[in-house]
C-alpha positions in Angstrom: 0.0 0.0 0.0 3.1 2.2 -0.3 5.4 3.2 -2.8 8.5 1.2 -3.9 10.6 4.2 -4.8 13.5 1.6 -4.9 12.2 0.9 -9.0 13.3 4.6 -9.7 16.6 4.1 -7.5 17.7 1.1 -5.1 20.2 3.2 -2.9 20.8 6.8 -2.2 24.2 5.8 -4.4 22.2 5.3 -7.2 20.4 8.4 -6.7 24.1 10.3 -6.2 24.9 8.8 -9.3 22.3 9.8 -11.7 22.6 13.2 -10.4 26.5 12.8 -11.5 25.4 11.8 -14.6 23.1 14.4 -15.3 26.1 17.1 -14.1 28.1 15.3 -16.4 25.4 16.3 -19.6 24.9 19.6 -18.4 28.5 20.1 -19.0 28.6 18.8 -22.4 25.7 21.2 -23.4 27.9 23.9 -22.1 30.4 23.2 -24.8 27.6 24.1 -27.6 27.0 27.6 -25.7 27.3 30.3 -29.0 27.4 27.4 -31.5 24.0 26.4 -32.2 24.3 28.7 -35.4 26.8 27.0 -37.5 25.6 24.2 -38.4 22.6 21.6 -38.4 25.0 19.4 -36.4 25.1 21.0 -33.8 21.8 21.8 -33.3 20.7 17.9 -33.4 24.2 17.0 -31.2 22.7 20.0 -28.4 19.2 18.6 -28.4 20.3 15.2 -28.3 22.4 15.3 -24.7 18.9 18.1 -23.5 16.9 14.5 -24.2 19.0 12.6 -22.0 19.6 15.4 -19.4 15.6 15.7 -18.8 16.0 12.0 -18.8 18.4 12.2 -15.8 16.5 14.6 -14.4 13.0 13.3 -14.5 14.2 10.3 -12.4 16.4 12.9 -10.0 13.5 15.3 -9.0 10.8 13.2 -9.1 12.6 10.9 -6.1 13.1 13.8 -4.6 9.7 14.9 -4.9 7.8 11.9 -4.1 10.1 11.3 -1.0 9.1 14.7 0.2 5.2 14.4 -0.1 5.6 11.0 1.9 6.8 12.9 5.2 6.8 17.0 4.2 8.1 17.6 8.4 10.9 15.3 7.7 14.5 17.5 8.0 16.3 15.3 5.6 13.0 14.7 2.9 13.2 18.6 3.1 16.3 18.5 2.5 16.4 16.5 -0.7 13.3 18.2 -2.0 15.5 21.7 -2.0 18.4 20.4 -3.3 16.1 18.5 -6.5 15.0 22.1 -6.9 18.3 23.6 -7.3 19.2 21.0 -9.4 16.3 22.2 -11.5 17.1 25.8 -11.2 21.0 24.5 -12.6 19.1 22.6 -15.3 17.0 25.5 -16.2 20.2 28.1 -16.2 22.3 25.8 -18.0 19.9 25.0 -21.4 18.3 28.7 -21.4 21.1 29.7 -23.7 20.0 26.8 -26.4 16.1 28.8 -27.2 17.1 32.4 -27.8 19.9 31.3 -30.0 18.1 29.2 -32.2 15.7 32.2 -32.0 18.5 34.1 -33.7 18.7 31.4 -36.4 16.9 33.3 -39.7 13.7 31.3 -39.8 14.7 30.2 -43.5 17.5 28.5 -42.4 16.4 27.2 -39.6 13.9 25.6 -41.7 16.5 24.3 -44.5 18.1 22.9 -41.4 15.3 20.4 -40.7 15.0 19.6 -44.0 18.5 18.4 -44.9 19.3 17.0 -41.8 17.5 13.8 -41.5 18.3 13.5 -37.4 17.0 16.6 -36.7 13.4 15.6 -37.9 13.8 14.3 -33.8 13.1 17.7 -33.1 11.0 19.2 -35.9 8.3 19.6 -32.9 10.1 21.6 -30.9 12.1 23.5 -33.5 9.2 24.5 -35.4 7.1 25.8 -31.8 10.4 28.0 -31.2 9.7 29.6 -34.7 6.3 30.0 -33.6 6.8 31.9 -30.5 9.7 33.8 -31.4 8.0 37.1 -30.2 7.9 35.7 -26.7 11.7 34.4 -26.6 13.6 37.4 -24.7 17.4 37.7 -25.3 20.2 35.0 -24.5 20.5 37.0 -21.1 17.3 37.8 -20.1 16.4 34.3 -20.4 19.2 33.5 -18.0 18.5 35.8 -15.3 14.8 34.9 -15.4 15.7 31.4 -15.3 18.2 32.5 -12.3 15.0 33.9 -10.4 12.8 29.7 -11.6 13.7 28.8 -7.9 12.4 31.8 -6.1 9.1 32.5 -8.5 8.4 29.0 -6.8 9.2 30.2 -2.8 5.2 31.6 -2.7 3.8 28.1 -3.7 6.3 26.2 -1.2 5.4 28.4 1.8 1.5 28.1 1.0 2.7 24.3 0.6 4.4 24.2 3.4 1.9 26.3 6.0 -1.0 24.7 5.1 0.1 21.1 4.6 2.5 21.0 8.1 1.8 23.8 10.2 -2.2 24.4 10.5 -4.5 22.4 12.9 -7.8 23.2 12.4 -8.9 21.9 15.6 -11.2 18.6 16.9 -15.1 18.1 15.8 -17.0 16.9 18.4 -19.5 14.0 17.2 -22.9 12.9 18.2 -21.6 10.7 21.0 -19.3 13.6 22.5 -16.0 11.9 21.4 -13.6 14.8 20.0 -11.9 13.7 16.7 -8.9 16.0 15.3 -9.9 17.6 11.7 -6.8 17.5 9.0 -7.1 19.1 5.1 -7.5 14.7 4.4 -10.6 14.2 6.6 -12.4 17.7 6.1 -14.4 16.5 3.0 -15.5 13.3 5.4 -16.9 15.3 7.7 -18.6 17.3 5.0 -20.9 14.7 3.9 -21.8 13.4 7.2 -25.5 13.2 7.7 -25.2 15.4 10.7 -25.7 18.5 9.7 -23.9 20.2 13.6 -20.5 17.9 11.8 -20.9 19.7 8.7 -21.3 23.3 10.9 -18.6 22.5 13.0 -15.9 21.3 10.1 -17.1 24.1 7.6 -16.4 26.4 10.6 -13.2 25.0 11.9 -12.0 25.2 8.3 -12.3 28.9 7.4 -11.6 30.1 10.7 -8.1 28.9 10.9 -7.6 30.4 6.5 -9.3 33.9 7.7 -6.5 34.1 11.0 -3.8 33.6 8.1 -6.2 35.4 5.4 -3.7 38.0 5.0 -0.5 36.1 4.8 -1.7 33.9 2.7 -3.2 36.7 0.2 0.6 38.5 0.2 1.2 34.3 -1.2 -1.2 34.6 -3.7 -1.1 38.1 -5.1 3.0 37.6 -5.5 2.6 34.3 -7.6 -0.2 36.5 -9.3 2.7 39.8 -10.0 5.1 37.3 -10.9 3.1 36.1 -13.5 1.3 39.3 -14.6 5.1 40.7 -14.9 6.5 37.6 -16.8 3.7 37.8 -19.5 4.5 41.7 -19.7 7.8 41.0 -20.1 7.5 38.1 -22.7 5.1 40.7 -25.1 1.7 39.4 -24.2 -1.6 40.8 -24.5 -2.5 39.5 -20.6 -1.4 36.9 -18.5 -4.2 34.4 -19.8 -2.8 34.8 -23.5 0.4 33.5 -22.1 -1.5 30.7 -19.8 -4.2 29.3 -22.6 -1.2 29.5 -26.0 1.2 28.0 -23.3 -1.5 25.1 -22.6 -1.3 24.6 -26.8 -4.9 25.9 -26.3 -6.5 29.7 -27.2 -8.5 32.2 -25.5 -12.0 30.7 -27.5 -11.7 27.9 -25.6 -11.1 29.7 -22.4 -13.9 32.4 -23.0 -16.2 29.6 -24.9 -16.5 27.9 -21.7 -17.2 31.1 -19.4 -19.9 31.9 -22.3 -21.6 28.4 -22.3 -21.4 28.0 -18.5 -23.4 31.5 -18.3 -25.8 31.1 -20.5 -26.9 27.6 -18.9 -26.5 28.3 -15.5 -30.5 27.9 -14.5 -29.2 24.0 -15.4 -27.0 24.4 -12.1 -29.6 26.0 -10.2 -31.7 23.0 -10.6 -29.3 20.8 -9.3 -29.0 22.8 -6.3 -33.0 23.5 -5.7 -33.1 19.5 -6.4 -30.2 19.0 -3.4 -32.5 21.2 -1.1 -35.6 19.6 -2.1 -33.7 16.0 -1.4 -32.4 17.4 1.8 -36.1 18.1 2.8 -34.5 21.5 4.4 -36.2 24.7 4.2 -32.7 26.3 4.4 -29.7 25.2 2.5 -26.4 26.3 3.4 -22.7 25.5 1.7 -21.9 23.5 4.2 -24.5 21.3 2.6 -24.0 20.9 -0.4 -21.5 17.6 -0.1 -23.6 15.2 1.6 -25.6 12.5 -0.2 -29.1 13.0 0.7 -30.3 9.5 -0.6 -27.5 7.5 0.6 -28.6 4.4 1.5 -25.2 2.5 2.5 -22.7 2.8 5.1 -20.1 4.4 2.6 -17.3 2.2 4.1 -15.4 0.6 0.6 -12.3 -1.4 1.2 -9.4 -0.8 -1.0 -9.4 -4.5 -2.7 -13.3 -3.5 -3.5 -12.3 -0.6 -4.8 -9.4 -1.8 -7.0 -12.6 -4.5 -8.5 -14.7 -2.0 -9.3 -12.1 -0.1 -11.1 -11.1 -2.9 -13.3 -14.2 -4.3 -14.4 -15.5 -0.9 -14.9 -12.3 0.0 -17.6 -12.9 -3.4 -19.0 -14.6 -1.7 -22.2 -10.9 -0.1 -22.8 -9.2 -3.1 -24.0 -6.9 -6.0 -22.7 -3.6 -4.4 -22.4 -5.2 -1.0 -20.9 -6.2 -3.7 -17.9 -3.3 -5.5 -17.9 -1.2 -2.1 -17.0 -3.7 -1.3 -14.5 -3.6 -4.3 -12.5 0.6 -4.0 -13.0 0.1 -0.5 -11.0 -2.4 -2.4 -8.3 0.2 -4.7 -7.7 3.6 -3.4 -7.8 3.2 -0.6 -5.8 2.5 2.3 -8.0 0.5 3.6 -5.3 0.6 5.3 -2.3 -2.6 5.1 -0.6 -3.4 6.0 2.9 -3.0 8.8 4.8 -0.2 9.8 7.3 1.3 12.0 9.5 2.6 15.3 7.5 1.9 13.2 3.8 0.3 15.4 1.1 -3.1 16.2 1.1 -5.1 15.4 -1.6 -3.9 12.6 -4.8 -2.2 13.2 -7.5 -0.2 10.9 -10.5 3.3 11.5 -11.4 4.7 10.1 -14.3 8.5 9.6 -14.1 10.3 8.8 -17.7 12.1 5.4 -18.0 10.3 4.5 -14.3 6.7 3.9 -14.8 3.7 6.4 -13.0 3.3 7.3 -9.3 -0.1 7.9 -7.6 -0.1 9.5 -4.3 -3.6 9.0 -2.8 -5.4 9.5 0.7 -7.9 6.8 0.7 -10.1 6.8 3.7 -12.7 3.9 2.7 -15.3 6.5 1.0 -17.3 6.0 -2.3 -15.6 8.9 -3.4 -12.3 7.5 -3.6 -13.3 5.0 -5.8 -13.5 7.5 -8.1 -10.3 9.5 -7.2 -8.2 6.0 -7.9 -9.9 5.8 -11.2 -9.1 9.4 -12.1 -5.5 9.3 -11.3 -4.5 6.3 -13.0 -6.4 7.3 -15.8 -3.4 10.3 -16.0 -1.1 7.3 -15.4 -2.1 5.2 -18.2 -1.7 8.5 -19.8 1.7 9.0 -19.7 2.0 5.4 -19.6 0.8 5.5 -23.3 2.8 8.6 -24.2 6.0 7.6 -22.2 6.5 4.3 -24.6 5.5 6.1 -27.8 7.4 9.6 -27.8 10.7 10.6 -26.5 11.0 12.2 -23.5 10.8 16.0 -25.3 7.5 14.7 -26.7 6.2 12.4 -24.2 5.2 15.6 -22.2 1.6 15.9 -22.8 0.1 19.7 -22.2 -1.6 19.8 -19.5 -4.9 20.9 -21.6 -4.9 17.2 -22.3 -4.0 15.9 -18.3 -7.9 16.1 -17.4 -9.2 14.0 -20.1 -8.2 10.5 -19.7 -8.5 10.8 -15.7 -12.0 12.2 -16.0 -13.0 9.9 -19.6 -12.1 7.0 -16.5 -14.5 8.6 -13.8 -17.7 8.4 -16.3 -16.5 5.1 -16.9 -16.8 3.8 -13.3 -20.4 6.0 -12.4 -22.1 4.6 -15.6 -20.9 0.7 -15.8 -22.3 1.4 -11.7 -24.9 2.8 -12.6 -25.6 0.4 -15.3 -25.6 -3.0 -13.3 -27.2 -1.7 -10.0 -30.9 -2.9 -9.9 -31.9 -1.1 -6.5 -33.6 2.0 -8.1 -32.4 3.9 -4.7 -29.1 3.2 -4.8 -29.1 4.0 -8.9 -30.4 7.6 -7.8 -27.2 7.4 -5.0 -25.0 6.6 -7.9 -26.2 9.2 -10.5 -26.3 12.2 -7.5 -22.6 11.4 -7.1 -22.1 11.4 -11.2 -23.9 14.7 -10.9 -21.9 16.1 -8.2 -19.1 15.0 -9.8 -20.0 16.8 -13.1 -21.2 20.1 -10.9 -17.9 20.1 -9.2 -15.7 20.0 -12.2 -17.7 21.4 -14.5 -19.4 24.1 -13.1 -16.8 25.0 -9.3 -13.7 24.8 -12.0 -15.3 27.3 -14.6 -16.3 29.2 -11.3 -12.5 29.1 -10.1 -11.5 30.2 -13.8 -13.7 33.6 -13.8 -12.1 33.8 -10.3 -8.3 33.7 -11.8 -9.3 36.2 -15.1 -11.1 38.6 -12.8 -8.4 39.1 -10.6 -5.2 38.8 -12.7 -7.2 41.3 -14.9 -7.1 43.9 -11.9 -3.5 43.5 -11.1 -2.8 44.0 -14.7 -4.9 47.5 -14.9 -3.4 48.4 -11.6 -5.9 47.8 -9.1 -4.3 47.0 -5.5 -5.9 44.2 -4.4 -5.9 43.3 -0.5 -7.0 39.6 1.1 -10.6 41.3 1.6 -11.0 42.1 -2.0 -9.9 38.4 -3.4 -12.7 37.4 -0.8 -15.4 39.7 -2.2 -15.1 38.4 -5.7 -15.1 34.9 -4.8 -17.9 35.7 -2.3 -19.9 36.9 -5.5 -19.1 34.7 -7.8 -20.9 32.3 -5.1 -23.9 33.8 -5.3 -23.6 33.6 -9.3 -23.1 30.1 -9.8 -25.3 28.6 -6.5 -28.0 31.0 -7.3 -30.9 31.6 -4.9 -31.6 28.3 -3.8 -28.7 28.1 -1.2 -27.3 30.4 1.2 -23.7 31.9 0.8 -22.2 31.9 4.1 -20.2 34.5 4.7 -17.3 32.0 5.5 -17.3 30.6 2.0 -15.4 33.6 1.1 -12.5 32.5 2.6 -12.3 29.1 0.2 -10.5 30.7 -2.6 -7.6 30.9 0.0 -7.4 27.3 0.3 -6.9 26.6 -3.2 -3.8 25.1 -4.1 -4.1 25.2 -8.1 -4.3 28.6 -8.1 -0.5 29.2 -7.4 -0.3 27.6 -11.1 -2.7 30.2 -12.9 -5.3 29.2 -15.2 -5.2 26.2 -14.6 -8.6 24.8 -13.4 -10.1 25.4 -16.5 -8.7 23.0 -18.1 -10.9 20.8 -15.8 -13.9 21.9 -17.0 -13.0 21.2 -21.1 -11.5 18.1 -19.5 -14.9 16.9 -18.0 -16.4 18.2 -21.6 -14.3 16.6 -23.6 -14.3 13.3 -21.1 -18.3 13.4 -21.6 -18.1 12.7 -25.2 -15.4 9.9 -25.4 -16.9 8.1 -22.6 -20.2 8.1 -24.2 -18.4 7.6 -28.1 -16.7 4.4 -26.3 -19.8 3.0 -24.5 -21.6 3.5 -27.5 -19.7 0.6 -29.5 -18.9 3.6 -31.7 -16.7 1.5 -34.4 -12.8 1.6 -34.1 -13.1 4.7 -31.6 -11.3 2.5 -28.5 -8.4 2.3 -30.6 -8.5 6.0 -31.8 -8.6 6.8 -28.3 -5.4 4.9 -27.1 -3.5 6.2 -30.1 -4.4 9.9 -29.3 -3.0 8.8 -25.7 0.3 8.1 -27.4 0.6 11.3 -29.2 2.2 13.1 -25.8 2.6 16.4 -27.2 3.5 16.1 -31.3 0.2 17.7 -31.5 -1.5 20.8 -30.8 -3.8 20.2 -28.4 -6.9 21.6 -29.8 -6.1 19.7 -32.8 -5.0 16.3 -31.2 -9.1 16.0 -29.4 -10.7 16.4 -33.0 -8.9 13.2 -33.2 -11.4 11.3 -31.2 -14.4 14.1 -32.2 -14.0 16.9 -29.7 -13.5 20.5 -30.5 -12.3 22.5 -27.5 -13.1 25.8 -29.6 -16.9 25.4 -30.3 -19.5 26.4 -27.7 -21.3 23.8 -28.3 -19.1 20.9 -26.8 -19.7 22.5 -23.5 -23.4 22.8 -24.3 -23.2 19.6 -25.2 -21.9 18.4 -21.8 -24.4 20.5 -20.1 -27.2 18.6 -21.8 -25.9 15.5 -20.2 -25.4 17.4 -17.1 -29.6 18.1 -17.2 -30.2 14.8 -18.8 -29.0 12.9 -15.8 -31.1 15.8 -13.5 -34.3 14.5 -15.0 -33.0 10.8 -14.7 -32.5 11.1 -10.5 -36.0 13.3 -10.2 -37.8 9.9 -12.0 -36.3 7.8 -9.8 -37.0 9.6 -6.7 
């Protein structure tokens, strides 16, 4: 039930020595420093020893990593985890020289290049994207100092990381029987959905009183990583900090704003869900603090982990032999992490690590819900499984537009073959309210979260000072937006969007809501028998990134650009709406 971080090194001397090896590389580019403009040659030679340098260091930093989510109060894990990052900072100063100088290449030639040098067709990918974003490439040297500065644009996210994840205790619930049980980030979404509405009150409570005492620290966090990245999109000539985010994520600002637009224009669809939670709750008041529990539940929801590993297989079944055969190699060879611990990571997560295989790091605590949290992170796993084997490490790295899809493609997967072979027409409705909140929460909370992230980087960019209060005022709003009348905004709720940890990467929950889109269609295109689209699907997982993004999901009949896709997941969204109120 833990990781075996021995298959990515068996001794702390193997770890030394990959990180000589990868010094050793690192020196070797520094020899093609001023070069890359004489000749073909040396343009394929330099990229060749960056492949095996990210090869070195994939395996370096992600030990290091993983080794410091298991235990983030350990000295020594800490200690490792600092020094992976400097490594990376080295990494990053050593191979900044290699983009602005084949910026300097005349595009022409560049492009001769890759057409009389047979080995460089390796790179065509990359070369190409550099002559595509040449107005965003600064000078030789400004790309090294900013490269210089990688380690400290990172010191807000660590200390968020770092305060929230080690330092605050939120204090003990006390349950129906008077027994006081210590709340942690892990076990707040438990106590959430517990029927007792005083445990809800009591952990929603506990929860936003410890963010508002640090409200203000932890908004000087935010608002940095926000300047930093405001600043860097200034300085790299574009039109706003989302231009950078969305053409960074091979996606466009349609996609971003044709999600905002479609969301908006069918939000009464959410407001039925919610009116439908209060009618189910049989409450004539709803508050947030409500809105996690299952009111038709009819089971203990107590799941064991071998159930739970079952129910994932049989429920991918429809994606092929060899798709199941991987899984059950990450079941049984320890690709997972999965119970909590003292000072482990919150939340779950997969990490692929080049030339290893993936690593999930879960916090499974016997709920439904984690059924569903396995099945979403190995669905990134077979992800860069798929993509790991087929591309080269340069290419394997799928955008992260793409890193929602397969994870979420897997969670539909699971609610409908349960859904699908339940009989009990109560415990159907159970299953489709938790396909529903699923949908909401991804769906409709991400696109929520996004409008959050353009509003405000939006300010900072026109000037506006923001403090902690006025971050909480436009969240606080946007609640009362997106839950409508039916529920009441508690003042506390304000305080969530401090609690957020994607946020210190902007823009990216978005790419949750196309994801759940996108994952809506395929799901439905691949329980549908549609003919050949299984295989389509796994080959589109092998394309990593040799693709734009936007153009590699209108390989399997998804286009991120139209309204309608979202409209389109909506629909399904209300379909399912009117499938619970029949049942009930």
């Amino acid at each position: 039930m833990e990781w075996n971080l021995t298959d990515i090194f068996k001794t702390r001397a193997d770890f030394e020595k990959e990180v000589d090896m990868l010094q050793n590389v690192l020196e070797q580019i520094k020899t093609y420093q001023g070069k890359l403009n004489i000749n073909s040659e040396n343009i394929y030679n330099c990229y060749s020893l960056y492949e095996k340098a990210l090869e070195h260091y994939e395996k370096v930093y992600g030990y290091g990593m993983l080794k410091y989510h298991l235990d983030m109060a350990d000295s020594e894990n800490i200690k490792l985890y600092k020094r992976c990052e400097g490594i990376g900072t080295e990494f990053e100063k050593v191979v900044s020289f290699i983009t602005p100088e084949i910026t300097d290449i005349d595009t022409d030639i560049l492009l001769k290049y890759i057409d009389e040098n047979k080995n460089l067709k390796r790179y065509e990918r990359l070369l190409k994207e550099i002559i595509k974003d040449k107005e965003h490439i600064l000078s030789k040297e400004e790309e090294k100092i900013l490269a210089n500065y990688s380690e400290v644009f990172n010191s807000s996210e660590n200390a968020f990381d770092i305060l929230t994840n080690t330092e605050f205790k939120f204090g003990n619930i006390i349950d129906k029987n008077g027994k006081e049980i210590e709340m942690t980030d892990s076990n707040y979404t438990v106590f959430l959905k517990d029927k007792d509405e005083n445990i809800r009150k009591q952990a929603f409570d506990l929860m936003y009183k410890k963010y508002k005492e640090f409200l203000n620290t932890i908004g000087e966090l935010y608002l940095s990583k926000v300047k930093e990245d405001t600043i860097t999109a200034k300085l790299r000539k574009y039109s706003s900090s989302l231009e950078k985010a969305v053409e960074n994520d091979d996606s466009n600002l349609k996609v971003y704003n044709s999600l905002i637009e479609a969301v908006h224009q069918d939000m009464g669809v959410n407001h039925d869900f919610i009116k439908l939670k209060k009618q189910l709750l049989n409450k004539d008041e709803m508050h947030i603090y409500d809105m996690y529990v299952n009111p038709i539940e009819v089971d203990d929801d107590n799941i064991s982990f071998e159930e739970a590993k079952k129910e994932v297989l049989n429920s991918l079944n429809v994606l092929g032999k060899e798709y199941i055969s991987k899984l059950e190699e990450a079941f049984c060879n320890n690709w997972i992490d999965v119970y909590p611990k003292d000072n482990k990571r919150g939340g779950a997560y997969s990490m692929g690590v080049y030339g290893v295989h993936p690593f999930v790091l879960d916090n499974f605590v016997n709920k439904k819900r984690d059924v569903s949290t396995i099945a979403h992170e190995l669905g990134h796993s077979m992800h860069s499984y798929y993509s790991n084997m087929a591309q080269n490490v340069i290419d394997s790295n799928y955008t992260i537009m793409v890193a929602e899809i397969a994870s979420t493609t897997n969670e539909i997967l699971l609610a409908k073959y349960q859904i699908n072979i339940e009989k009990d027409k109560t415990k159907k409705a159970e299953i489709i309210y938790e396909l529903l909140e699923m949908i909401r929460a991804t769906l409709f909370r991400q696109a929520m979260f996004a409008e959050f992230e353009k509003e405000v980087h939006k300010k900072i960019e026109e000037g506006e000072v923001l403090s902690s209060e006025d971050l909480s005022d436009i969240y606080y709003r946007l609640n009362e937006i997106y839950f409508g009348k039916g529920c009441i905004i508690d003042e506390q709720i304000k305080y969530e969007w401090a609690r957020i940890p994607h946020f210190y990467t902007p823009f990216y929950v978005y790419k949750y809501a196309t994801g759940v889109s996108a994952a809506i269609i395929i799901a439905n295109n691949i329980l549908n028998g549609k003919d050949g689209y299984v295989e389509k699907y796994i080959h589109m997982l092998k394309q990593g990134c040799t693709k734009k993004a936007v153009e590699l999901l209108k390989m399997v009949d998804v286009d991120l650009e139209d309204i309608n896709t979202y409209k389109g997941a909506i629909n399904f969204y209300k379909e399912l709406i009117d499938e619970l109120q029949k049942l009930i």
